[in-house]
C-alpha positions as CSV (number, residue, x, y, z in Angstrom):
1,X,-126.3,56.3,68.5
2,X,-123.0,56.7,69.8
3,X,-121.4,57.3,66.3
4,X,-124.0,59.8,66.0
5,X,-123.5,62.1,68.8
6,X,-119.8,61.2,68.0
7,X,-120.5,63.1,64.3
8,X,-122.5,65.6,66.2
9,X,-119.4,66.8,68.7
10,X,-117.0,67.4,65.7
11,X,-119.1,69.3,63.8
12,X,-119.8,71.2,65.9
13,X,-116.3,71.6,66.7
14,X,-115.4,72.8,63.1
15,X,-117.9,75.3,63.2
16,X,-116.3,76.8,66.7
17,X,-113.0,76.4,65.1
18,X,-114.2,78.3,62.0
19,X,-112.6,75.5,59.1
20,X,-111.5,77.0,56.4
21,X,-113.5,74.6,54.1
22,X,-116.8,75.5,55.9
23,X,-115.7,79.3,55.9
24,X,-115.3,79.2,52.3
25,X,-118.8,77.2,51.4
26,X,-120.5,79.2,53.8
27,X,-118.8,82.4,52.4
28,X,-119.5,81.7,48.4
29,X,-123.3,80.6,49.6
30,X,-123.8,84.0,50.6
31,X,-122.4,85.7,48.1
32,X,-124.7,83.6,45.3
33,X,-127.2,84.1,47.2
34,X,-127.3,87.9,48.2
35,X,-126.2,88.6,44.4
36,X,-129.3,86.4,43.4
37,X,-132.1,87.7,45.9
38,X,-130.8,91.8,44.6
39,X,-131.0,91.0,41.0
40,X,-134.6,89.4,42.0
41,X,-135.2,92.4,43.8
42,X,-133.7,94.8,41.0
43,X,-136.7,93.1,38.5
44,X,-139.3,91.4,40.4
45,X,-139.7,94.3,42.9
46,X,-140.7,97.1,39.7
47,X,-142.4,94.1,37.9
48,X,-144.6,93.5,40.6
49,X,-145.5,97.0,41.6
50,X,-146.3,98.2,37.6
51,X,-148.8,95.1,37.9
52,X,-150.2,96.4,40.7
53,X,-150.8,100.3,39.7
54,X,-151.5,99.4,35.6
55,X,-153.8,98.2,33.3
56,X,-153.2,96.6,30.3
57,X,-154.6,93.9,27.8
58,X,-153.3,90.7,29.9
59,X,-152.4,91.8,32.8
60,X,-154.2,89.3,34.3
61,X,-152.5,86.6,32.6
62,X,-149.0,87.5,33.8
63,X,-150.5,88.2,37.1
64,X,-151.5,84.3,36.7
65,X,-148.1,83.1,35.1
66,X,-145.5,84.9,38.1
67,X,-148.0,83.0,40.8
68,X,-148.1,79.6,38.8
69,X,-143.9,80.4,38.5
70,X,-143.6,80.3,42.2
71,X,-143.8,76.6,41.9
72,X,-141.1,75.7,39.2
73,X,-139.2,72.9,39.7
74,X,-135.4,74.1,40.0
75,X,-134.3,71.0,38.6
76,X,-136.2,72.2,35.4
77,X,-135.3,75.5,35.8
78,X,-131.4,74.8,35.8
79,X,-131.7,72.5,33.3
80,X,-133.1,75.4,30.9
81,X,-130.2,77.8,32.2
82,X,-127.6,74.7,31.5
83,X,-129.2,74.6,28.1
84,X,-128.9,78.2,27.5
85,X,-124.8,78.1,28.8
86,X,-123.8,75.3,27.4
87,X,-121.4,75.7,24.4
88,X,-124.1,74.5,22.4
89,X,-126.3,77.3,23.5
90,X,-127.0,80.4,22.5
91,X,-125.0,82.0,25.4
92,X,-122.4,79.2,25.5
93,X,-119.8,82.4,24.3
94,X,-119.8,83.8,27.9
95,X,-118.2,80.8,29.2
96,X,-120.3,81.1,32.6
97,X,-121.6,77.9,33.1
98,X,-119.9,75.9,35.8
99,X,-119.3,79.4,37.8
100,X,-120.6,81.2,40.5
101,X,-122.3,83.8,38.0
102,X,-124.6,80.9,36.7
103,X,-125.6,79.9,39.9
104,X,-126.4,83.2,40.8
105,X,-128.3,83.4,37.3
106,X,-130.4,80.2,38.1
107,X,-131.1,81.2,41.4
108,X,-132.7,84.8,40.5
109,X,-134.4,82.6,37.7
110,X,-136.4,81.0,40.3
111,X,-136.9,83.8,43.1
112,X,-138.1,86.3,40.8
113,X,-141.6,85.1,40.8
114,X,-141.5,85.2,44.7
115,X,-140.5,88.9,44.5
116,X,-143.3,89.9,42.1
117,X,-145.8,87.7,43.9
118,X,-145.1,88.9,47.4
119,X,-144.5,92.8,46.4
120,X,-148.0,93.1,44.1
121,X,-150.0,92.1,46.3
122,X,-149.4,94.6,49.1
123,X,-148.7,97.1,46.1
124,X,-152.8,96.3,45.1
125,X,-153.4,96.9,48.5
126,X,-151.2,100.6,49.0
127,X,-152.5,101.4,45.6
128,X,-156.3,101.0,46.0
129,X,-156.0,103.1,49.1
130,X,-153.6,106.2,47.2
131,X,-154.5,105.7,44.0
132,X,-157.0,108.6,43.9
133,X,-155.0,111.0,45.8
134,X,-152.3,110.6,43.7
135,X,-154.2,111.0,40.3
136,X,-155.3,114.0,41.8
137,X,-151.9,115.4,42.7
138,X,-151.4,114.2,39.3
139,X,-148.8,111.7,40.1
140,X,-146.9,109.8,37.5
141,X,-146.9,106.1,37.5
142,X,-143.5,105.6,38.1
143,X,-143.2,108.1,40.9
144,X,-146.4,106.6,42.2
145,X,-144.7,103.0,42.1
146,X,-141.7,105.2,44.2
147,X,-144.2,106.6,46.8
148,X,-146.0,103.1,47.5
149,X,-142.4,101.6,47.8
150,X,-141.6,104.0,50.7
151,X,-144.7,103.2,52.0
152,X,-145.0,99.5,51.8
153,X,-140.9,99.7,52.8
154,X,-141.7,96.5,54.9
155,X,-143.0,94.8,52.3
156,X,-140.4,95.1,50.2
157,X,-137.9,93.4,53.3
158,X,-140.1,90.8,53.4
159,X,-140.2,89.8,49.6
160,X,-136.1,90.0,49.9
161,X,-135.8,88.1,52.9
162,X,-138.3,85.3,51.4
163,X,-136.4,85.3,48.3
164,X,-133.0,85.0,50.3
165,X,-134.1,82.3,52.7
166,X,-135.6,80.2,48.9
167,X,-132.0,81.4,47.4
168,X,-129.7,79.7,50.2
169,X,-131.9,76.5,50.3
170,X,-131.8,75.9,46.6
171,X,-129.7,72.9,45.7
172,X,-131.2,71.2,42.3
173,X,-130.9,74.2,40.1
174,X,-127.1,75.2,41.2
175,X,-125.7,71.6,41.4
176,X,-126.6,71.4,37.4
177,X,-125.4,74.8,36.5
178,X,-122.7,75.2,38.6
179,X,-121.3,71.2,39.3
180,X,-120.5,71.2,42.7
181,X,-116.7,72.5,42.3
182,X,-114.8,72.1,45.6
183,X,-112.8,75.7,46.1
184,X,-115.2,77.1,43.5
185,X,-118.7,76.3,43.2
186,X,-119.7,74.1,46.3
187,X,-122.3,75.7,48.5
188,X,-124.0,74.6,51.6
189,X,-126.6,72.6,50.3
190,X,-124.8,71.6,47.2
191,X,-121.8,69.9,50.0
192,X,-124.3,68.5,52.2
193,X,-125.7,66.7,49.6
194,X,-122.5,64.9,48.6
195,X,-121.1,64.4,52.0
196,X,-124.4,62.7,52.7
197,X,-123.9,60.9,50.0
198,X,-120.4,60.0,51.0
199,X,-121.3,58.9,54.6
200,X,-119.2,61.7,55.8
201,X,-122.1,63.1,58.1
202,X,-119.4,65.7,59.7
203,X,-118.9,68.4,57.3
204,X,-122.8,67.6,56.4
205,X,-124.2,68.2,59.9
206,X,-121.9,71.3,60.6
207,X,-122.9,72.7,57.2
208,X,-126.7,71.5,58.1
209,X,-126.2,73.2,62.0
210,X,-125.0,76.9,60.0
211,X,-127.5,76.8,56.8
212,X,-130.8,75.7,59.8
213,X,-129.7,78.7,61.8
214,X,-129.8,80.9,58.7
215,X,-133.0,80.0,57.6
216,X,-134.4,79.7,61.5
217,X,-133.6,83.5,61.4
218,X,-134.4,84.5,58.0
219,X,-137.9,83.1,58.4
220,X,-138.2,84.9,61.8
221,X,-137.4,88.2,60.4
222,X,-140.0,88.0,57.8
223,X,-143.0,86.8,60.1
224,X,-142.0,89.4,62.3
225,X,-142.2,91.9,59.8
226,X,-145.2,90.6,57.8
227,X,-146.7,90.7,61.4
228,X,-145.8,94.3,61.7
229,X,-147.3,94.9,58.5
230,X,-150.7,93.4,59.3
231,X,-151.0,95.6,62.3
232,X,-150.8,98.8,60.7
C-alpha cells in the first residue's frame, strides 16, 4: 500500500512539473488524435447526412454496415491498415507505416462509423421535420445537407467530441501501426501499456491521471450537449 501511494505522489509530481517525456506523449496523442477525429468528421459527417436526406437502392444496407462498423475490433482494424502499409502492400511506397500519419489513418478508420452513426440519426430527425419546406423552396440536396448542419450544429459537436474521446483511448489499432516509438510514436495509452508492463507504475499512473481527466471532460461535454439537444 505504501509503495502505492509512494507511486501515486511522483506521478503526480511529474505531471505538476510538466516532464518533458509526459509533455511530449501527451502532446503527439493530441495531435493523432485531433487530426483523426477531423478527417472522421471531414467524411463521416457528409456520409451520414447524404444517408439521412437520400434514397437509393441500398441505402439501408450501408445504413446497417456503418452501425455494425461501430463495433470493429481495432486490433483487426490495424492489422488491415498494417497490411495495407507494409512494404508488401499496396501502399507500402508511402513509407508511412510506423509514423504518426498511420496512426492517425487507423484511428479515423475506426471513428468514422461513430461520426456517420451519431450525425444520421439526428440528420433523419432535422430532415423529416424540413424536408418539405425545403422541396418547396426548392432546395438542393447538398445545400439542404448545409442548412440541417447549421441547425443540428450541436449534433455535429457531439459526433466529434465522441469520436475524439474513442480516438485518444484507442491503443490496439496504433500500437500495431505505429510500434510504440519512444520520441516518435508513443502515445498515452500506447506508454501506459508498456510501463505497466514494465512495473514502472509512475509514468503509467501520471499518463493514466492526464488521459482519465481528458476523457472525464470529453464525455461531460457531450452529455451536456446531447442533453441540450434533447431539450429543444
Amino acid at each position: 500500500m505504501h509503495d502505492f501511494a509512494q507511486a501515486i505522489v511522483t506521478a503526480l509530481s511529474l505531471i505538476s512539473s510538466f516532464d518533458s517525456e509526459i509533455v511530449g506523449i501527451v502532446g503527439l496523442s493530441l495531435r493523432v488524435s485531433l487530426s483523426a477525429s477531423l478527417i472522421a468528421m471531414m467524411i463521416g459527417a457528409p456520409l451520414g447526412a447524404a444517408l439521412a436526406v437520400s434514397r437509393f437502392r441500398g441505402r439501408q444496407a450501408v445504413i446497417v454496415l456503418a452501425n455494425a462498423l461501430l463495433g470493429l475490433p481495432p486490433v483487426v482494424a490495424g492489422l488491415f491498415i498494417y497490411l495495407l502499409l507494409s512494404r508488401s502492400g499496396p501502399l507500402g511506397f508511402a513509407g508511412l507505416l510506423f509514423s504518426p500519419t498511420a496512426m492517425i489513418i487507423a484511428q479515423a478508420v475506426i471513428t468514422t462509423p461513430i461520426v456517420i452513426a451519431l450525425v444520421h440519426r439526428p440528420t433523419s430527425l432535422l430532415w423529416s421535420e424540413y424536408a418539405d419546406l425545403m422541396r418547396t423552396d426548392g432546395v438542393s440536396k447538398a445545400r439542404s445537407i448545409q442548412l440541417l448542419f447549421l441547425i443540428g450544429r450541436d449534433s455535429l459537436l457531439t459526433a466529434f467530441l465522441a469520436a475524439f474521446g474513442r480516438a485518444i483511448a484507442e491503443v490496439g489499432a496504433i500500437i500495431i501501426v505505429g510500434g510504440n516509438i519512444r520520441g516518435y510514436t508513443r502515445t498515452m495509452t500506447t506508454a501506459i501499456a508498456l510501463e505497466t508492463g514494465k512495473g514502472d507504475l509512475t509514468l503509467a499512473l501520471a499518463l493514466g491521471f492526464i488521459l482519465l481527466s481528458l476523457s472525464v471532460i470529453v464525455s461531460s461535454v457531450a452529455f451536456l450537449l446531447v442533453g441540450r439537444v434533447g431539450e429543444k
